[in-house]
N, CA, C and O atoms as CSV, one atom per row, in Angstrom:
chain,resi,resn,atom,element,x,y,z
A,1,UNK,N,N,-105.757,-145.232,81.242
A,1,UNK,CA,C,-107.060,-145.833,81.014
A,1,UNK,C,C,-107.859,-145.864,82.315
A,1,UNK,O,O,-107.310,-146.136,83.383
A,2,UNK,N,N,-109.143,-145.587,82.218
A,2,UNK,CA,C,-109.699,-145.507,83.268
A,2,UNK,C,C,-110.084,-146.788,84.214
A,2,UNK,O,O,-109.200,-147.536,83.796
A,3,UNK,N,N,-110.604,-147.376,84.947
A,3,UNK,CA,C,-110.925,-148.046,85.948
A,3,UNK,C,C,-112.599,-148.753,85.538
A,3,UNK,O,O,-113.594,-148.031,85.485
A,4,UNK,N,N,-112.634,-150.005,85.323
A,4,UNK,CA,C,-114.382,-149.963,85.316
A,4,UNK,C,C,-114.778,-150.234,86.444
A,4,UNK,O,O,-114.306,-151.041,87.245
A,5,UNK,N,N,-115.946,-149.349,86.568
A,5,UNK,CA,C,-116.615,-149.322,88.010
A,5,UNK,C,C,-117.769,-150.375,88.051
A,5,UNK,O,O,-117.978,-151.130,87.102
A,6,UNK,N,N,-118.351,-150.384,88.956
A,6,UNK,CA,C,-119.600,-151.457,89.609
A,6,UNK,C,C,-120.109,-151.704,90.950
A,6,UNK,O,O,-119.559,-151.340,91.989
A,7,UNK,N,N,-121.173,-152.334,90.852
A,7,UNK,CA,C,-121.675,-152.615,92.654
A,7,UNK,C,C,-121.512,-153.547,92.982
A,7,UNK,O,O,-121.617,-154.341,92.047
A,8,UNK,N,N,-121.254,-154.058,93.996
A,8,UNK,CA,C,-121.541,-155.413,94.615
A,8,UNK,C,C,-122.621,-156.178,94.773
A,8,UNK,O,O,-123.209,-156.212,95.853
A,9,UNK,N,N,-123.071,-156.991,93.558
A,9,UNK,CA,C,-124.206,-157.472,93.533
A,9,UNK,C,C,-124.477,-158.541,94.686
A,9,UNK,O,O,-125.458,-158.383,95.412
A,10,UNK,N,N,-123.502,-159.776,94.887
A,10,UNK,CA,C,-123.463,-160.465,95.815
A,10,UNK,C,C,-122.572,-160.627,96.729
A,10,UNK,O,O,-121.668,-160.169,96.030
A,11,UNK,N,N,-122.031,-160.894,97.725
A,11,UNK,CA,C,-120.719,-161.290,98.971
A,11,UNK,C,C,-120.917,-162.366,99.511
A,11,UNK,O,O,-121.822,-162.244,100.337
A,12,UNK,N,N,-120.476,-163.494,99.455
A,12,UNK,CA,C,-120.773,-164.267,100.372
A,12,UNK,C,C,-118.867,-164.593,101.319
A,12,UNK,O,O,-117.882,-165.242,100.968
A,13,UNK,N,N,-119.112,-163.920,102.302
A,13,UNK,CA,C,-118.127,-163.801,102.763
A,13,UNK,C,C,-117.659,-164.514,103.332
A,13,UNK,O,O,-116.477,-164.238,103.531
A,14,UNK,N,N,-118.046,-165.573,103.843
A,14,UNK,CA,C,-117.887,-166.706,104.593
A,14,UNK,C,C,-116.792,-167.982,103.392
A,14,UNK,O,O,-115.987,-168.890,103.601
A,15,UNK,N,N,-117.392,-167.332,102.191
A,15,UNK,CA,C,-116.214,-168.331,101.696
A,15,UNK,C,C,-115.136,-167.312,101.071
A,15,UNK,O,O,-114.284,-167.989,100.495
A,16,UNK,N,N,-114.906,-166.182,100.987
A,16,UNK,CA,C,-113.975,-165.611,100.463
A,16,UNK,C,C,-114.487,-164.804,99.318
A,16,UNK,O,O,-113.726,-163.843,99.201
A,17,UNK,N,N,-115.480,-164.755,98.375
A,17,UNK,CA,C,-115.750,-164.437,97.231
A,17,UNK,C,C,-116.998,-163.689,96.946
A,17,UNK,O,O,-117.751,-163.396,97.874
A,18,UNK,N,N,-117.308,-163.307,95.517
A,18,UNK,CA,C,-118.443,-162.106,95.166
A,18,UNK,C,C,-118.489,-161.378,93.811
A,18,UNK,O,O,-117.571,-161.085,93.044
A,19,UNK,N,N,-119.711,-161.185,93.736
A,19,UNK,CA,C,-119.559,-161.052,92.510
A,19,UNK,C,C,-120.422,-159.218,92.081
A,19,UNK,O,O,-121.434,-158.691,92.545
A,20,UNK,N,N,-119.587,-158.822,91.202
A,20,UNK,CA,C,-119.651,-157.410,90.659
A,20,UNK,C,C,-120.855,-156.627,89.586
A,20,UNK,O,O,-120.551,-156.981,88.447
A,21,UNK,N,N,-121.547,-156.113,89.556
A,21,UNK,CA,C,-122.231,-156.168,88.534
A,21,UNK,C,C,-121.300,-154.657,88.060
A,21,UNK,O,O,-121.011,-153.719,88.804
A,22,UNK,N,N,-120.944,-154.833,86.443
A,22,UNK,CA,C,-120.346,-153.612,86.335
A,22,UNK,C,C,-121.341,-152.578,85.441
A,22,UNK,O,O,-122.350,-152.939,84.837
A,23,UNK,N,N,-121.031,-151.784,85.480
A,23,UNK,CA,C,-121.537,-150.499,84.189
A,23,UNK,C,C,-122.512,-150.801,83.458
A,23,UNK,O,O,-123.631,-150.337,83.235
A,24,UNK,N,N,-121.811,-151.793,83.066
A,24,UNK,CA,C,-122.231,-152.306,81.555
A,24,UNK,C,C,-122.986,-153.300,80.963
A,24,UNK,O,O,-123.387,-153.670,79.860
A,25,UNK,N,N,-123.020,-153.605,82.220
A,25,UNK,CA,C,-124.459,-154.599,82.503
A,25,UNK,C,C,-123.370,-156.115,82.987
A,25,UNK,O,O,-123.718,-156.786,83.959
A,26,UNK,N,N,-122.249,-156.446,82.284
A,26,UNK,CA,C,-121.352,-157.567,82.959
A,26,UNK,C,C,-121.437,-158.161,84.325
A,26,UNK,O,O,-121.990,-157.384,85.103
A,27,UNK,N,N,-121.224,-158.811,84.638
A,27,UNK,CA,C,-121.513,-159.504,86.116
A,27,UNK,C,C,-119.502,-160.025,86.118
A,27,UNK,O,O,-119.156,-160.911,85.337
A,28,UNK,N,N,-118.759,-159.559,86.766
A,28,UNK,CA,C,-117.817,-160.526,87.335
A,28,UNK,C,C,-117.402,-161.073,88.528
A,28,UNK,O,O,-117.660,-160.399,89.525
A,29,UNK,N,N,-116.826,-162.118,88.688
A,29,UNK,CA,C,-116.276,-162.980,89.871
A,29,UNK,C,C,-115.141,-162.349,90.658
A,29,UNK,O,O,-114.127,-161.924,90.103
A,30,UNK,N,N,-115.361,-162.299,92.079
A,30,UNK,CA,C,-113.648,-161.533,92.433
A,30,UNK,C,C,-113.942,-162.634,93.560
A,30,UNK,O,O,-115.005,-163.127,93.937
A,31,UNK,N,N,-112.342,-162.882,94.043
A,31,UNK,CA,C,-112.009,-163.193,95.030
A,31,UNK,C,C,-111.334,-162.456,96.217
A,31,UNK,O,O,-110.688,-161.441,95.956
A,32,UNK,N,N,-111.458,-163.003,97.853
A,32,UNK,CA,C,-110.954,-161.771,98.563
A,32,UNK,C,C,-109.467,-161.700,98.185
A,32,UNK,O,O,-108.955,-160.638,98.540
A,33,UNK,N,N,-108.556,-162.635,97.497
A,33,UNK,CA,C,-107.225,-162.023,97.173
A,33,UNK,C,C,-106.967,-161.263,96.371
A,33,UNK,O,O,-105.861,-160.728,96.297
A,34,UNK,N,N,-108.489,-160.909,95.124
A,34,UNK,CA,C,-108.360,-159.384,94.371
A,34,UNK,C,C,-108.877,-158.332,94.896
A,34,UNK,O,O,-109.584,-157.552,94.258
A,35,UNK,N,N,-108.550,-158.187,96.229
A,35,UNK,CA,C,-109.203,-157.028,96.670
A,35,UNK,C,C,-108.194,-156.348,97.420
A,35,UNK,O,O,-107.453,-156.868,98.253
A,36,UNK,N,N,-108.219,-154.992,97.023
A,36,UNK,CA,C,-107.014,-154.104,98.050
A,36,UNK,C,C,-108.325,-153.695,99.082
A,36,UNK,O,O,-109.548,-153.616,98.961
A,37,UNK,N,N,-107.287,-153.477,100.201
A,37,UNK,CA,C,-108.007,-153.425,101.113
A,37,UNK,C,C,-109.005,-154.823,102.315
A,37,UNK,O,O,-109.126,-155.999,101.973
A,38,UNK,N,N,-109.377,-154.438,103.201
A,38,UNK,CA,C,-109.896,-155.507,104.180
A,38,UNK,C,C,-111.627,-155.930,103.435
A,38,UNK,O,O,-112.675,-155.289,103.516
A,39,UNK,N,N,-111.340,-157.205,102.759
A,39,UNK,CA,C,-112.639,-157.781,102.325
A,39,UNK,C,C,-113.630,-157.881,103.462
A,39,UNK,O,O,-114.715,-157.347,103.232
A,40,UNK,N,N,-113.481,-158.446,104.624
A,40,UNK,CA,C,-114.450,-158.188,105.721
A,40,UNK,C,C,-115.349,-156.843,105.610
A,40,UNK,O,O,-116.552,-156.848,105.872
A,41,UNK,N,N,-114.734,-155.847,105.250
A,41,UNK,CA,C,-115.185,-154.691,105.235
A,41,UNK,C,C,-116.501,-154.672,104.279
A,41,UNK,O,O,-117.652,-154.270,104.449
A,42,UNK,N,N,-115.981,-155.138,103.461
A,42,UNK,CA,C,-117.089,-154.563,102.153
A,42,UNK,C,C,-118.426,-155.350,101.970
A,42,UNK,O,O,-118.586,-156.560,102.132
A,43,UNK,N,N,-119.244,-154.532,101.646
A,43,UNK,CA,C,-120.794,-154.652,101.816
A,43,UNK,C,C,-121.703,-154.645,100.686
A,43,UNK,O,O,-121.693,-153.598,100.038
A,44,UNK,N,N,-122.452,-155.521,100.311
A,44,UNK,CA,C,-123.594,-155.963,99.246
A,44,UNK,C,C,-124.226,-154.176,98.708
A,44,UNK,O,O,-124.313,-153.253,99.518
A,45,UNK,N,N,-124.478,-154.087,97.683
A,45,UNK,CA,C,-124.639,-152.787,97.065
A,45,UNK,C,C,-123.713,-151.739,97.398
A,45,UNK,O,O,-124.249,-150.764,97.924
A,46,UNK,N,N,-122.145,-151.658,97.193
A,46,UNK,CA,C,-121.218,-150.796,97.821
A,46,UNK,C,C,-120.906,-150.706,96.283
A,46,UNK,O,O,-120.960,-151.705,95.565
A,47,UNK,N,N,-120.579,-149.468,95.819
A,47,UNK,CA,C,-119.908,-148.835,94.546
A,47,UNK,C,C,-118.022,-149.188,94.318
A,47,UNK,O,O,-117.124,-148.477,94.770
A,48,UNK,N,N,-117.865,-150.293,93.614
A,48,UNK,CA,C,-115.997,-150.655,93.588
A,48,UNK,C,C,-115.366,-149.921,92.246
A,48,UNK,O,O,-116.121,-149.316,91.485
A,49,UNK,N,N,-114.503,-149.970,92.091
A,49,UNK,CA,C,-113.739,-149.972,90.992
A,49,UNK,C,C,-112.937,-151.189,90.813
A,49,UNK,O,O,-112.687,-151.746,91.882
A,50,UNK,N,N,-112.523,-151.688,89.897
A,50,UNK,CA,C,-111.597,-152.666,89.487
A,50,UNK,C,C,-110.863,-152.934,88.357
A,50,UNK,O,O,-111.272,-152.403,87.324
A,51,UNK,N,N,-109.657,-153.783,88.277
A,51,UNK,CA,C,-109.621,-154.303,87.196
A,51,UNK,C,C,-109.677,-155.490,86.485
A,51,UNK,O,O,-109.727,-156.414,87.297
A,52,UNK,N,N,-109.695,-155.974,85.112
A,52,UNK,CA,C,-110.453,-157.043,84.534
A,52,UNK,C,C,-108.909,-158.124,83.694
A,52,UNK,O,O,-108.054,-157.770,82.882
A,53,UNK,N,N,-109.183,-159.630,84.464
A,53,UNK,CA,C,-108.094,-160.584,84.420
A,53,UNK,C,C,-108.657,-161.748,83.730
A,53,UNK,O,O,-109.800,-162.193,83.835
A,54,UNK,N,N,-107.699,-162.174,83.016
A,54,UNK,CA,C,-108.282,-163.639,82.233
A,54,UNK,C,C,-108.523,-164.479,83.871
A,54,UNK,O,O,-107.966,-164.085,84.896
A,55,UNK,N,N,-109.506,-165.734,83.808
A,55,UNK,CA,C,-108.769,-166.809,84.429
A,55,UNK,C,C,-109.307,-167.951,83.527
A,55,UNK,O,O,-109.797,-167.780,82.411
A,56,UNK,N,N,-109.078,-169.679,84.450
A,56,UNK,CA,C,-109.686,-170.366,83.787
A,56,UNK,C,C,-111.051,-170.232,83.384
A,56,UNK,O,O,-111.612,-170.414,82.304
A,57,UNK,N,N,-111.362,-169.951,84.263
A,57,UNK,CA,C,-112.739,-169.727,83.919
A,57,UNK,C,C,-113.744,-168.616,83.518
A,57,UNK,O,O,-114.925,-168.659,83.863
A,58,UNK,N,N,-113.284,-167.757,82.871
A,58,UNK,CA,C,-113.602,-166.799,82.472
A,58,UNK,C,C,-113.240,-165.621,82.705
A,58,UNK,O,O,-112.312,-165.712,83.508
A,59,UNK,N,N,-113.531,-164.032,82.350
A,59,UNK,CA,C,-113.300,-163.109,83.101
A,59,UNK,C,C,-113.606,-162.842,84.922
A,59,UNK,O,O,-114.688,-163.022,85.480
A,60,UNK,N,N,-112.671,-162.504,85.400
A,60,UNK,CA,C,-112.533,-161.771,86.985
A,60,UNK,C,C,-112.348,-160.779,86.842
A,60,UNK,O,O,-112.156,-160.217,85.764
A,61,UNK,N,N,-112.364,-160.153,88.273
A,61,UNK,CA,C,-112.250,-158.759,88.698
A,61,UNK,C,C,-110.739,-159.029,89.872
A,61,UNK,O,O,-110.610,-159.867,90.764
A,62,UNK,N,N,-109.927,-158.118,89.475
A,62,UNK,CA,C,-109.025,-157.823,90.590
A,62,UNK,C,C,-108.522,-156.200,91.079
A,62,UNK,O,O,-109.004,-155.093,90.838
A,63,UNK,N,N,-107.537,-156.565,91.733
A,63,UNK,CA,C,-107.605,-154.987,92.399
A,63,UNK,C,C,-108.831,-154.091,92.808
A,63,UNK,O,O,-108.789,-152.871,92.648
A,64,UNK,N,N,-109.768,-154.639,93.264
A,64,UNK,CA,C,-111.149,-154.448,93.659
A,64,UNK,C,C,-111.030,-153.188,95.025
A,64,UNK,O,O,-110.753,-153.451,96.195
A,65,UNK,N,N,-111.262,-152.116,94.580
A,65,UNK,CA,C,-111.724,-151.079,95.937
A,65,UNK,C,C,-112.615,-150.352,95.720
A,65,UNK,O,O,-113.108,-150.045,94.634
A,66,UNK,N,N,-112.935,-149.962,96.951
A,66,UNK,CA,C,-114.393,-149.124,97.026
A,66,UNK,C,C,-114.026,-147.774,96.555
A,66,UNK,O,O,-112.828,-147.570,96.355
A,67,UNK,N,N,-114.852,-146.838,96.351
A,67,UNK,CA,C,-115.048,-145.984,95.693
A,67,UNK,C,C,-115.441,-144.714,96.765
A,67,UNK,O,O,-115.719,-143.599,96.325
């Protein structure tokens, strides 16, 4: 199965977190512990791939890398 892709709509990096706008118009939540790779790195309108996790609070994004 393929990967759904998206941009980085927001980062606020200072607390850890950010949020995805995908494909499909969806918006999800990731945190820097769903992200492979160095979250410092990644930058507001950058193209990710990910994948999609229950939590309490709704759908997330994990395994989050750039593209």
């Amino acid at each position: 199965m393929e990967m759904p892709t998206g941009t980085i709509k927001k980062l606020v990096a200072d607390r850890g977190f950010g949020f995805i706008a995908a494909e499909d118009g969806k918006e999800f939540f990731f945190h820097r512990s769903g992200t492979e790779g160095d979250f410092d790195s990644l930058q507001g309108g950058e193209k990710v791939s990910f994948e999609i996790e229950a939590s309490p609070k709704g759908p997330r994004a994990k395994s989050v890398r750039t593209l």
